[in-house]
N, C-alpha and C positions, 0 to 999 in steps of 0.2 A: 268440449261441452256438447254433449247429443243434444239438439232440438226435439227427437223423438218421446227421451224421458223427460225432459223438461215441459214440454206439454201436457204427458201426460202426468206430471207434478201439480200442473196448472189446474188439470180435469180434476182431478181428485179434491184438489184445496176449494174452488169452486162447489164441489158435492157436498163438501161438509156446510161451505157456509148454506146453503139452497136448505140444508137438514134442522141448520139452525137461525131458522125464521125469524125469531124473539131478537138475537143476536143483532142480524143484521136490519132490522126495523131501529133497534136504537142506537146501534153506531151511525145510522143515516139522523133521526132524529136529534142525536147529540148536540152536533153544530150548532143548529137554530134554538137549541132550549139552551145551551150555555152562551151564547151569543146573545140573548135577549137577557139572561138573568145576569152576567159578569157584565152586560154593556149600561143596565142601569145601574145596580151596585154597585161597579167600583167608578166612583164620583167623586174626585178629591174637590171640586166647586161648593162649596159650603155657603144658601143664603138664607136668610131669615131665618138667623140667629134668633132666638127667643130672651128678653132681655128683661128686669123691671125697672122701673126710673124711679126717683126718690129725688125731688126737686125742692131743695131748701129756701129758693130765690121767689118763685112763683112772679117772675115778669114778664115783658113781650121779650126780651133778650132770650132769658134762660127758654122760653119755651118757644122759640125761634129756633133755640142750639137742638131743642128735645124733634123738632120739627126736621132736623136735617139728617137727623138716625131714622127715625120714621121713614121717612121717603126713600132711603136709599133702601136696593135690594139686599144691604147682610142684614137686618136687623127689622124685629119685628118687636114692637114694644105691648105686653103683653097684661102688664099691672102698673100702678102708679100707686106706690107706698109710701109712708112716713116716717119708717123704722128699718133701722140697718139690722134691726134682730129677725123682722118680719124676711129680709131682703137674703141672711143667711140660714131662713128657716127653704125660702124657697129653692134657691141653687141647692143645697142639702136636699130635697126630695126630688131636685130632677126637674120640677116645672120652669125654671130658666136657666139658660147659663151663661147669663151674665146681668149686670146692674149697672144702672149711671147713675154718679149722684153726682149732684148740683150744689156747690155750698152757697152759703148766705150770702150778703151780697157781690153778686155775681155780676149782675147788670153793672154797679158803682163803679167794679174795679175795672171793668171792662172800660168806662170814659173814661177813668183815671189814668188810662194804659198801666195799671198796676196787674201784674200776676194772678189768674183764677185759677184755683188748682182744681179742674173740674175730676171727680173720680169715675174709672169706670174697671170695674171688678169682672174675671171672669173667671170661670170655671175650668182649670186646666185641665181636667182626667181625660178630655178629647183631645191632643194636641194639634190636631187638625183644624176644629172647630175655632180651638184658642187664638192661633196663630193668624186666622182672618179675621175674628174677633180687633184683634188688636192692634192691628195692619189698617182694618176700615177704619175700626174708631179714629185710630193718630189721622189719618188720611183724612175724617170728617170734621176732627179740632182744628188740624192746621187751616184749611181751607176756611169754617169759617172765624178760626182767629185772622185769616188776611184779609175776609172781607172789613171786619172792623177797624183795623189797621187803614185800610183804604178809606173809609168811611172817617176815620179821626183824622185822616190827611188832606179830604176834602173841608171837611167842617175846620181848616184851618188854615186855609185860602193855599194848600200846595197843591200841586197838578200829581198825583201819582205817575203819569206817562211819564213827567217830566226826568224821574227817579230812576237812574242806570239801575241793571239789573242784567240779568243771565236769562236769555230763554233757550231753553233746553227743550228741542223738538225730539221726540220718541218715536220710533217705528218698532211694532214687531214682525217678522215676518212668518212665514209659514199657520202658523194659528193666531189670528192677528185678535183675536177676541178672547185669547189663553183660553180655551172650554179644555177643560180637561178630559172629553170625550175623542177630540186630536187626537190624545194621547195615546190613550189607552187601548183604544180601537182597533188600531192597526197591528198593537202588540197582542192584543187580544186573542185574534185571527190565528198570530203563533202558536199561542200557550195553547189554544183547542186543540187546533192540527197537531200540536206536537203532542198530546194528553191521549186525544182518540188512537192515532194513529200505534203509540206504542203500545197504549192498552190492546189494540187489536191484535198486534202480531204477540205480546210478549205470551201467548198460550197456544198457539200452532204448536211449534214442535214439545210442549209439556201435556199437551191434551194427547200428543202418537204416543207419549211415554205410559200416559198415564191409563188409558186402554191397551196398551199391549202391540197399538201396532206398531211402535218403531221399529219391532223385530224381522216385519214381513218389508221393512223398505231397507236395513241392513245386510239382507240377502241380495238384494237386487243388487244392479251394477252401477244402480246412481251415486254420482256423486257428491259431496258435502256441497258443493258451492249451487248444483243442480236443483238443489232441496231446499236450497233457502231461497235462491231466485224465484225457484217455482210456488213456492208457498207467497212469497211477497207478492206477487204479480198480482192475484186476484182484491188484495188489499190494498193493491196501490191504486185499483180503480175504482175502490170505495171511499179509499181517499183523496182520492181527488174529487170527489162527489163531495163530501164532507166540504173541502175548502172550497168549491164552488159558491156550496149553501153559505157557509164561514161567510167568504169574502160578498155577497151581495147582500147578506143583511147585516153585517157589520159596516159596509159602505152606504147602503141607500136606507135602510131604517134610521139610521143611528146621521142621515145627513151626513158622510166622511166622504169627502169626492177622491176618487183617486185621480192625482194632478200631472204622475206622470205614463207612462206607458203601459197599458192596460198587458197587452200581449206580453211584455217581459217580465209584468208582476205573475202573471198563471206561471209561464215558462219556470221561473224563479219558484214559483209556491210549488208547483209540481215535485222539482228538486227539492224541494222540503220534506216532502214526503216520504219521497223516497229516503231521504236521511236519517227520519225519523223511525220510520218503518224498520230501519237498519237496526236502529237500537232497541227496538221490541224485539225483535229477533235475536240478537246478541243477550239480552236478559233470557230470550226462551232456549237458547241455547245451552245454557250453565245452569239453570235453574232445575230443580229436582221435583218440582211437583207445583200444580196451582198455585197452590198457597204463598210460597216464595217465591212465583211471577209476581204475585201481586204486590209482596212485599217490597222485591227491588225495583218494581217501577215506581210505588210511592216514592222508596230512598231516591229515584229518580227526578219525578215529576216537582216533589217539593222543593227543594232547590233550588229548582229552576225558576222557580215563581218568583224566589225571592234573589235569586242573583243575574237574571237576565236583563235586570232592567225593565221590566215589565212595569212594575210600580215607579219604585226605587232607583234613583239615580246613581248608577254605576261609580261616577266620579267621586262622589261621597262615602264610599266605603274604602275600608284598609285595606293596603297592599295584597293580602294574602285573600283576603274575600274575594276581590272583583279581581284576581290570578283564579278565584275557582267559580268563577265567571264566565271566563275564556276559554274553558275549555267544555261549554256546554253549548250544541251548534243553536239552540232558541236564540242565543245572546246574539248570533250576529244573522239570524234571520227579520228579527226583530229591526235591526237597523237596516234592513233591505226593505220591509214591510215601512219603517218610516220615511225611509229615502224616498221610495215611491209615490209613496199615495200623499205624503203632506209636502214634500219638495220638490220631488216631479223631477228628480235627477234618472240620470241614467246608468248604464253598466261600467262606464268611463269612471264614475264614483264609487261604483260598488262591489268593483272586480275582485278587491281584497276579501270581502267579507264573503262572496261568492265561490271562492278560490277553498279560501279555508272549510264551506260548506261540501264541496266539493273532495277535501279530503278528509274530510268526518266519513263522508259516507261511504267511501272506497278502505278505507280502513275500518270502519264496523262491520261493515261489511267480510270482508277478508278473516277479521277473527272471530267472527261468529261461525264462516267456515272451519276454522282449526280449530273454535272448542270443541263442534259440531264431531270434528274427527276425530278428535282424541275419543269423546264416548263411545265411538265404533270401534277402537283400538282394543 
């Protein structure tokens, strides 16, 4: 490999972008506008559920139980009606999505320690929304059916402490408040860097085709591997600009502390870069004109959204899914982006995922060169 064409591959990729100002304003701009807009949006924390109540009992019980949805943060009580037709006319247009109803005597059965069957309805077509929906509610009944229960055992001279029982102490670690901001952030950081990055490179060598010059750099004595190192270069240190921006407003706006090694997460995200940039180039490599850049990196980019783990837990998908998972390098940059910053491990944990990155990039690499030669053949 000459250093002398390889520079001056460097110079030349460097002129085009300096040419294309507009370009290089929004591949910098990118980061921080999808970093702000992906870091509010994707929110799976769902609170103040919107709900109506329909309270058949109307006592200090029943609206003690109405008092303990209220106060808690998923539920926000929004109407108080007397008709279950009223209550399906609402969920039907959207204004709640969900209902408690309270039957008749409710208080009675409550002394009686007989069964209330309190109702509470909700809206599936969000499954999202539903699933907390219905997880708080149970979680708001039980607690306070045990205060009652506690309260019928007092008013009947038994000591509740006295009552064997199971205490079950909880810890969670790493996101000990589950915000689903943890989550997402860090993978977040990925999906950008890997989005910007390919898009940048996958039109280098389709923009030489598609002006005419590939022909003047087919004469020269450069070669395939000179031409793609040399064109990456200028873009690997826009992207790393891109992840810098990435990675500090996805950490300090968004409150994400990175918990382990600051210096090995750059080192690592750099390597990302690079990897990524690998398979922009590999698409601009095979590709026959813009238009089909752009098409096989969506065929790319979408994908990955949804089999890296980003969202979606890996573990929950069929064999053959999350097998086409594995063979996209976000899926295990993403686990290096969360080892770091939410568990603070180090390279002794992550060597595997590192390793595999490592040979993504040296093999896209490599055949981007031999498509790259076959078209000069």
């Amino acid at each position: 490999m000459s250093m002398q064409r390889l520079v001056t591959i460097i110079k030349k990729e460097f002129i085009h972008i300096k040419r294309d100002k507009a370009s290089l304003v929004i591949a910098v701009a990118m980061p921080l506008i999808f970093i702000l807009i992906f870091g509010y949006a994707v929110n799976t924390d769902v609170e103040h559920i919107s709900i109506a109540v329909f309270d058949n009992d109307k006592t200090f019980e029943s609206r003690e139980f109405i008092d303990k949805f209220s106060a808690s943060n998923y539920f926000d009580i929004k109407i108080y009606t007397n008709s279950i037709n009223e209550i399906e006319k609402l969920i039907n247009e959207g204004k709640v999505k969900g209902a408690l109803i309270i039957p008749p005597n409710f208080a009675r059965k409550l002394y009686r320690n007989e069964s209330s069957e309190v109702q509470l309805i909700i809206d599936g077509s969000d499954p999202t929304i539903a699933r907390t929906a219905l997880q708080s509610g149970l979680l708001i009944s039980k607690m306070y059916s045990l205060k009652m229960q506690m309260k019928s055992l007092i008013q009947k001279g038994i000591n509740p402490d006295a009552i064997s029982s199971v205490d079950m102490r909880t810890r969670v670690w790493f996101n000990p408040n589950l915000e689903s901001s943890k989550f997402t952030i860090p993978a977040l950081i990925g999906l950008i860097m890997q989005n910007i990055t390919v898009m940048l490179t996958a039109f280098t060598l389709v923009r030489e085709k598609e002006k005419g010059t590939i022909e003047q750099l087919i004469v020269t004595p450069i070669k395939p591997m000179e031409l793609i190192i040399g064109k990456m270069i200028p873009y690997i240190l826009i992207g790393s600009v891109d992840f810098f921006i990435a990675l500090f407003f996805g950490t300090y706006w968004f409150n994400v502390s990175v918990q382990g090694n600051i210096f090995l997460l750059i080192v690592l995200g750099l390597g990302f870069v690079v990897c990524a940039l690998a398979i922009g180039m590999l698409i601009s490599s095979v590709s026959k004109n813009q238009l089909q850049a752009m098409q096989m990196s969506l065929l790319f980019i979408l994908p990955s959204v949804l089999l890296s783990g980003f969202i979606f837990p890996r573990e929950a998908m069929p064999f053959l899914i999350r097998y086409g998972g594995s063979i996209i390098p976000l899926t295990y940059f993403i686990n290096i982006l969360r080892g770091i910053i939410l568990k603070g491990v180090g390279i002794n944990y992550l060597w595997k995922d590192v390793f595999i990155l490592f040979i993504f990039s040296v093999s896209l690499l490599t055949i981007a060169a031999i498509k790259f030669k076959k078209k000069l053949d």
